[in-house]
C-alpha atoms as a printed R data frame, in Angstrom:
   type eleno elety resid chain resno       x       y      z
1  ATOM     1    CA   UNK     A     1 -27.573 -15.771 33.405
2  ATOM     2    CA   UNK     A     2 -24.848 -17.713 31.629
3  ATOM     3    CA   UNK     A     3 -23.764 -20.407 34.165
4  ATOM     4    CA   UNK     A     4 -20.065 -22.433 34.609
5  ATOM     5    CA   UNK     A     5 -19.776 -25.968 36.447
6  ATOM     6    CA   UNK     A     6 -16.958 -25.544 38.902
7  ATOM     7    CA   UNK     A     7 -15.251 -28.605 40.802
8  ATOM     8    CA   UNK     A     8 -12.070 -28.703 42.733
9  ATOM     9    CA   UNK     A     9  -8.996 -30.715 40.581
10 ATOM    10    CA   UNK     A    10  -6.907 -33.690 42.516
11 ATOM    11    CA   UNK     A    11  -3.894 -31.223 42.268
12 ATOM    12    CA   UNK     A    12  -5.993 -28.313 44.142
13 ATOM    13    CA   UNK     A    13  -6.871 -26.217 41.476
14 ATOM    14    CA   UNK     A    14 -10.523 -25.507 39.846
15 ATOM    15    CA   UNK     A    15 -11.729 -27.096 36.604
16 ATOM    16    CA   UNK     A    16 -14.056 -25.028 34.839
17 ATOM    17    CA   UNK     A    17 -16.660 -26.315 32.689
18 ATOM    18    CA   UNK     A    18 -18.537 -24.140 29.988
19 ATOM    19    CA   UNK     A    19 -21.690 -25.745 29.269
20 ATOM    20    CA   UNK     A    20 -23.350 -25.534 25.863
21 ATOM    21    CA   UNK     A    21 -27.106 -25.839 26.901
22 ATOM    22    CA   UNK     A    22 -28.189 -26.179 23.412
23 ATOM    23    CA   UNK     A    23 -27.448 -29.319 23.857
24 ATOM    24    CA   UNK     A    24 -30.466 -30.339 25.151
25 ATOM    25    CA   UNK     A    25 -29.488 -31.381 28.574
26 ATOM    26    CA   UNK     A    26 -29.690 -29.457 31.602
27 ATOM    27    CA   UNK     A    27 -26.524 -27.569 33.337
28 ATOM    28    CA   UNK     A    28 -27.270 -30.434 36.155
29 ATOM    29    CA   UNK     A    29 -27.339 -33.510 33.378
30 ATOM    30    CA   UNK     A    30 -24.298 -31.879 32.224
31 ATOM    31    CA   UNK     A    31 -22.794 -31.567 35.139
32 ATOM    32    CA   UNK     A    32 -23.369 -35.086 36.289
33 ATOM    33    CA   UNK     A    33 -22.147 -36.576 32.701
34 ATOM    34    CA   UNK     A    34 -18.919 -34.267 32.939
35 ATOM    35    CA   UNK     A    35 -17.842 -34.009 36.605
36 ATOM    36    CA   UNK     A    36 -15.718 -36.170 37.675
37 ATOM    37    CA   UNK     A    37 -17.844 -39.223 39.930
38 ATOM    38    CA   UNK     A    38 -17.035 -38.389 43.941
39 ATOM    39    CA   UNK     A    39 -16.158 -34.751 42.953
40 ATOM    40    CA   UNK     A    40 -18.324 -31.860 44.397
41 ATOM    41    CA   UNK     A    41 -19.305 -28.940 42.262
42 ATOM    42    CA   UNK     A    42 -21.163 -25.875 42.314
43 ATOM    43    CA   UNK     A    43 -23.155 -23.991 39.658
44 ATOM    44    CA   UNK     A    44 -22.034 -20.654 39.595
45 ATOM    45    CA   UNK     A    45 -22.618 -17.415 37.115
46 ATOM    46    CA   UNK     A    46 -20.327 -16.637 34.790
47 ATOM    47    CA   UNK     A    47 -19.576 -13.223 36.316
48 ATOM    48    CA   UNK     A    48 -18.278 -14.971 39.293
49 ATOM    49    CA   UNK     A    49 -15.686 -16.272 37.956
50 ATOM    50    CA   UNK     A    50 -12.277 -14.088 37.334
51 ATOM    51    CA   UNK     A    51 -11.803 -12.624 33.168
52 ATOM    52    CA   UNK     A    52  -8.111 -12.711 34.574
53 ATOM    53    CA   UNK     A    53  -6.627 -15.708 34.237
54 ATOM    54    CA   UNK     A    54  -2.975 -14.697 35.728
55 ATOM    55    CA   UNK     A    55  -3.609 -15.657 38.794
56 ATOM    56    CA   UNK     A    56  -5.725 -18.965 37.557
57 ATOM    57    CA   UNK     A    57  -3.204 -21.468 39.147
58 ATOM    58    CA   UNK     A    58  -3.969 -19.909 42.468
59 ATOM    59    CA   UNK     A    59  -7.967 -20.134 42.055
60 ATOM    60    CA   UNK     A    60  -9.617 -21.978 45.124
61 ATOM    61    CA   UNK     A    61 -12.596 -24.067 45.086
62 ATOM    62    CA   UNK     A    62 -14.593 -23.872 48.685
63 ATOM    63    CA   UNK     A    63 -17.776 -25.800 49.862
């Protein structure tokens, strides 16, 4: 499963962060190193997230 970091931007849109895991941290150290500090964010699978960005502007982030 390749995984994205999702969080929710100040202007209401979604950041989406593509983690290179050959990094050697873990998606969660690289989540809390790269989110933003106070910001939620989910792990999610790359498949969830839309190939079409058209619409990007209008993506939602939900709890």
């Amino acid at each position: 499963m390749a995984s994205r970091i999702i969080y929710p931007t100040d202007d209401g849109g979604v950041a989406v962060i593509i983690p290179v895991l050959e990094c050697g941290l873990t998606i969660e150290q690289i989540a809390a190193k790269d989110v933003p500090a106070g910001k939620a964010f989910k792990i999610v699978d790359s498949a969830d997230i839309p190939t079409d960005r058209t619409f990007r502007a209008a993506w939602e982030y939900t709890a």
